[in-house]
N, C-alpha and C positions, 0 to 999 in steps of 0.2 A: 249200269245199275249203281244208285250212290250207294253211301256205306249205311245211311238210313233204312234203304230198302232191302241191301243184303240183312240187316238186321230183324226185318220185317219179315223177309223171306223163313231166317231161321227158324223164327219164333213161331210161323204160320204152318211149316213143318213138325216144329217137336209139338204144337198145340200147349203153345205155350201167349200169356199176352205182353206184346210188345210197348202197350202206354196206357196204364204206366209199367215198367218191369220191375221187377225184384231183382234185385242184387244178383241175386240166383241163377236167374233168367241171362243176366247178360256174363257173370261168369261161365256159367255151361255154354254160350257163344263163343266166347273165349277161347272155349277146350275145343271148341268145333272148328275155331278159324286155324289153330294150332294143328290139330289133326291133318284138314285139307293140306296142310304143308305151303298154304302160298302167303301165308302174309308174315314180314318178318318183325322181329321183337321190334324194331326203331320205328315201324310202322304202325303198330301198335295202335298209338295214342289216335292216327287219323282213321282211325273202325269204331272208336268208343266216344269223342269226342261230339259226333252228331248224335250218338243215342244219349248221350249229356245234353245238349243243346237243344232237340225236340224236348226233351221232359221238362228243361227249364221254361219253355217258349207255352207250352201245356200247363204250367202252374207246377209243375211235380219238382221232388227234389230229384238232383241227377243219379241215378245208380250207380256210375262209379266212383262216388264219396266215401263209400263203405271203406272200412280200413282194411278189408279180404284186397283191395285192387294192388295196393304197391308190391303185395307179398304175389300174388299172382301175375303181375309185368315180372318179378326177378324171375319164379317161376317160368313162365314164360321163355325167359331171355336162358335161361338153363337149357331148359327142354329143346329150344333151338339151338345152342350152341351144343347139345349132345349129339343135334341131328346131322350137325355139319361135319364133327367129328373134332374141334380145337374152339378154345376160348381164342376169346380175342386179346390181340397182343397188348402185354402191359409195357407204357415207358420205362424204361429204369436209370436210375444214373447210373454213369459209368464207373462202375469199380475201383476204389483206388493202383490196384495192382494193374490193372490195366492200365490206369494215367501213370505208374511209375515205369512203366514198358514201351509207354510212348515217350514218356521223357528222355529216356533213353537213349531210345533212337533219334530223339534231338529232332523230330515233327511238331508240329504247330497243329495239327486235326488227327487227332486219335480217334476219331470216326472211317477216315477216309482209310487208313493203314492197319484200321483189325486185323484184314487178312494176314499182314505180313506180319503183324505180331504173333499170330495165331491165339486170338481171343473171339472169343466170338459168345453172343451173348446164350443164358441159358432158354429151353425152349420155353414156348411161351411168353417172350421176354424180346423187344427190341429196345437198345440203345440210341440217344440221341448228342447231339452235340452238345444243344441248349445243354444238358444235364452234368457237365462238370461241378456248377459249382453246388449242385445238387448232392451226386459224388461224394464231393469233398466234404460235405455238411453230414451227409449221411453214414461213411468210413467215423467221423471223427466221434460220431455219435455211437456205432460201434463199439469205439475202445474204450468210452467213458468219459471223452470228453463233455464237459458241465455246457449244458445249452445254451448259458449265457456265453460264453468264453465264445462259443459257433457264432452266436447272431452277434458277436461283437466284431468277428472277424470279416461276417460277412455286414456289414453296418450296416444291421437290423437295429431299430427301438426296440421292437417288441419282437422277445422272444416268440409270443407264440406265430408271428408270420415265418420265423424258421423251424418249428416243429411242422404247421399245417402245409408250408410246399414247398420245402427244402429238404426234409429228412425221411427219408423213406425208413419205418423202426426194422424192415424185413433183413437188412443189412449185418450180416455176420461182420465180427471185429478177424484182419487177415494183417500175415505180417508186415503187406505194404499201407496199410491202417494205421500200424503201430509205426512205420517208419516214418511218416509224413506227421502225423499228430501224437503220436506216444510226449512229446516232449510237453506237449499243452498240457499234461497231469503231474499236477504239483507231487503226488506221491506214485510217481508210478515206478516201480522197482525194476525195472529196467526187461523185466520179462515179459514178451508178450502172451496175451490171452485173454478170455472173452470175462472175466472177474479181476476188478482192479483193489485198490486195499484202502482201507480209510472211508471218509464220506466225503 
């Protein structure tokens, strides 16, 4: 069956019509393919894009233009990831405290040696190599270091390519933060903590 016809199928059950459909019509499809449990949020788009393409081919504008679709794929991608029981994992850079523990121990892949550090990332959350210099953009941002002073360190032109994917803002300032970058703050009183003094 293609996904034209599962569609048709639907529509021909709830007594509902399939071309051209309401917005409506193929949301409550939506909620029906959801329900069945078999189709997953990333597959999504290949259930809805042929009931787009027959309406287009038909003269008709496609029903999922409505602006109800984006908020119903998050939906969607919710509702499944409640079903499965865990979001999916977000990259994160690596911690400073964690790169000052691998320093440390005088390793060159503070990926490969978490274990022995006994760091390990929080749930929800995997660690990457790539992401040191990410890490270190995002600690320093932390503590207050000025974005320009980051993207100059990391030889960015433009600050905003080290705000958009280098700095993650979810980043708490930690003493190994303040030990690595505290020095970058022209006024920083030598205390750490997440409020620094001046502008």
């Amino acid at each position: 069956m293609t996904a034209w016809e599962r569609f048709q199928s639907y529509c021909t059950g709830a007594w509902l019509r399939s071309l051209p459909a309401h917005y409506t019509t193929v949301a409550g499809y939506v909620s029906w393919l959801h329900t069945g449990g078999t189709v997953s949020a990333d597959s999504m788009g290949s259930y809805l894009s042929p009931v787009d393409t027959v309406h287009e081919l038909a003269g008709y504008p496609p029903p999922t233009a409505h602006q109800i679709f984006p908020r119903l794929r998050m939906g969607y991608l919710r509702l499944s990831t409640a079903r499965a029981g865990s979001m999916p994992l977000y990259t994160a850079p690596l911690p400073a405290d964690v790169i000052q523990q691998a320093l440390a121990l005088g390793t060159k892949n503070s990926t490969t040696e978490q274990r022995r550090l006994g760091a390990s990332p929080p749930v929800g959350v995997r660690w990457s190599g790539k992401s040191l210099r990410s890490g270190a953009a995002s600690a320093a941002n932390a503590v207050g270091v000025p974005l320009a002073v980051v993207a100059a360190y990391m030889e960015h032109s433009q600050t905003a390519v080290t705000a958009r994917s280098y700095i993650d803002a979810r980043f708490l300032p930690t003493a190994a933060a303040w030990d690595f970058f505290g020095r970058y703050i022209s006024d920083w009183s030598g205390i750490p903590g997440p409020v620094r003094k001046g502008g």
